[in-house]
N, C-alpha and C positions, 0 to 999 in steps of 0.2 A: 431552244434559243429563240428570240425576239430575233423579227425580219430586219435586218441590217437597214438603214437609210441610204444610204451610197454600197455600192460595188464597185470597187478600185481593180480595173483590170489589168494588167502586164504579161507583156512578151518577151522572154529571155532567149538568148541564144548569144552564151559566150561572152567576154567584157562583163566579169563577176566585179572587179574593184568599181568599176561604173554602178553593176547592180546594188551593192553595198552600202557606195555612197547615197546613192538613189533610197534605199531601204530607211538608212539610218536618219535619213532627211523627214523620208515620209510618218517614221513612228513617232519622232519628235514632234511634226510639225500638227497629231491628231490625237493630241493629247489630250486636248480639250476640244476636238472635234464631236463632230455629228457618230450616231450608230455607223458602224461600217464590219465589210469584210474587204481581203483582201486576195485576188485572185489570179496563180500566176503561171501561164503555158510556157513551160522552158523546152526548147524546139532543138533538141539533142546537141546540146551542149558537151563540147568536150575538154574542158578547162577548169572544171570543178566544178563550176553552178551552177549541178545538178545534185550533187551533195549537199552546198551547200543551200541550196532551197529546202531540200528535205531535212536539214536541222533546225530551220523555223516550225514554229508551233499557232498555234492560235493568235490572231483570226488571220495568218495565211493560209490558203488552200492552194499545195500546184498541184498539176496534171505535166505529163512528159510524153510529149510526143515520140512516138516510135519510128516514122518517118519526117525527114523536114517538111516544112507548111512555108508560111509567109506570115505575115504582118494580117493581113485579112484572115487568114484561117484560122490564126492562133487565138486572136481576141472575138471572132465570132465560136469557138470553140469555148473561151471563159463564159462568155454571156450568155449560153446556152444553160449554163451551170449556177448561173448567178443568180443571188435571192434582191437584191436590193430594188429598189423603186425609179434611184435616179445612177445610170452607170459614169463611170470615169474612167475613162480611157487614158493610161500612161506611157509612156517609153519610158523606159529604164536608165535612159541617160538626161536624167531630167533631176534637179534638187529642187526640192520644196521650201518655200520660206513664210514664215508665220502661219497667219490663218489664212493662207491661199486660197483655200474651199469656199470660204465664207461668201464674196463676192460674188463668186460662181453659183453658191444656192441661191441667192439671192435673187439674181435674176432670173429664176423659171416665178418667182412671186411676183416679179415688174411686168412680164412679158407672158402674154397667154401662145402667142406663136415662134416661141424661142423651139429649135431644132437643136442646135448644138451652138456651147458656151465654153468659148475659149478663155484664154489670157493673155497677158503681158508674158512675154518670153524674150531671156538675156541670153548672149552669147558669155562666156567663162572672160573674156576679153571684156566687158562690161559695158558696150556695145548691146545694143538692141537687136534684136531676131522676131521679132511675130508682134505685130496688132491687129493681125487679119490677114487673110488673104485675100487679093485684087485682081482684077482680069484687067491686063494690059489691052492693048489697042492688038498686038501680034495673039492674043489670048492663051499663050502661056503662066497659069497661075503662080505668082509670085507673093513672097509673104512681104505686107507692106511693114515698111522700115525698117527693114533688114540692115544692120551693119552700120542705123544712126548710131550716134553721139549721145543726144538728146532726142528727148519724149518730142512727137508732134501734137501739136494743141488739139485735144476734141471738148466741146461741149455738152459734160455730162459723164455721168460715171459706169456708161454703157456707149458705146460705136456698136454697127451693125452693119453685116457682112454677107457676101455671097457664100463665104467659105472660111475655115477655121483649119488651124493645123489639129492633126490626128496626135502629135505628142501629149497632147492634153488640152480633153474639151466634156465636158460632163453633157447628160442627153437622158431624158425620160427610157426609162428602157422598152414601153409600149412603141415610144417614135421611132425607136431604135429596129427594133421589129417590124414595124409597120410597112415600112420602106425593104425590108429580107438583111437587112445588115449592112457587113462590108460584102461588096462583089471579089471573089476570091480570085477572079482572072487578075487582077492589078497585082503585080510581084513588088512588093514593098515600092512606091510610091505612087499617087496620088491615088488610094481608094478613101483619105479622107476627103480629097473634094469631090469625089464622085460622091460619095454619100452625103456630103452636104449638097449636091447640085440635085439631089434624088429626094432631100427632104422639102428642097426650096421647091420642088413641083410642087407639091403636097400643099403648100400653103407657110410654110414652115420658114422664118429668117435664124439668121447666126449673130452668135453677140459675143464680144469679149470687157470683161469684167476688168475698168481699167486699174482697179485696185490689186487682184490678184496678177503675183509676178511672183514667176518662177526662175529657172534657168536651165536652158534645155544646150546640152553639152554638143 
């Protein structure tokens, strides 16, 4: 088989109708997408969706953890395994809409020191959730616009960022390495801004594609 262009990563554990929707979103929505595979750690699930991962077929690949992991172990566990060039990092409570991707590939061609490329992110409410994340003056990372109404005005069809939520951000997978990955000490929350704040030594900024918009549940 030809090296896939994207590696679409996912961590499961449990919330199968979430993974579902989640699923059903993302086949539609790479249709006429780029090469890809798709690659999924379900972190001992006991609710069925571990079955039902193992009744998908090509191009998903899972793996099933024996003992629980986290959010860092699980998707440094896919990426180890993964053939693609540029990875995309998902959570499973996340639906896809149009060509979300597009956007996103687009900017590692604008941007020679893009580290990770986020998105537009909606709450199910229809309400806003993620244009980036910001360090406050108290420097607790907050995603800016959480819970507007309306879009805030940027200039241009790329903003640029300290940090980017980990629900979904695509990243060269050499970058992704370069830096050791996620730090597996973080138990599900913030080792996506540690590893944005690891690549931003490096030389490396963050950018969200204000085209692509998803909806992270």
């Amino acid at each position: 088989m030809p090296q896939p262009h994207i590696s679409i990563l996912i961590a499961t554990h449990n919330c199968l109708e979430l993974t579902r929707r989640c699923f059903e979103s993302l086949n539609t929505s790479l249709e006429r997408g780029p090469s890809y595979e798709i690659i999924v750690v379900d972190d001992c699930s006991t609710d069925g969706t571990a079955q039902f991962l193992d009744s998908l077929g090509a191009p998903y690949r899972v793996l099933h953890n024996r003992e629980r992991g986290n959010f860092a172990l699980n998707n440094n566990r896919a990426a180890a395994i993964a053939q693609g060039e540029i990875f995309c990092f998902l959570n499973n409570d996340t639906l896809l809409k149009g060509t979300w991707w597009e956007p996103m590939l687009d900017a590692f061609k604008q941007f020679d020191d893009a580290g990770c490329v986020g998105n537009v992110q909606f709450l199910e409410t229809g309400r806003y959730d993620h244009f980036g994340i910001c360090f406050p003056p108290w420097l607790t990372p907050l995603h800016f616009g959480q819970n507007l109404k309306k879009a805030p005005y940027f200039d241009g069809a790329y903003s640029r960022w300290g940090a980017v939520t980990g629900a979904c951000f695509m990243i060269w997978r050499e970058r992704f390495f370069e830096v050791g990955g996620f730090d597996t000490q973080y138990i599900n929350g913030c080792e996506d801004v540690d590893l944005c704040l690891r690549l931003h030594r490096k030389g490396y900024w963050h950018y969200v594609a204000h085209a692509s918009e998803i909806v992270h549940i």
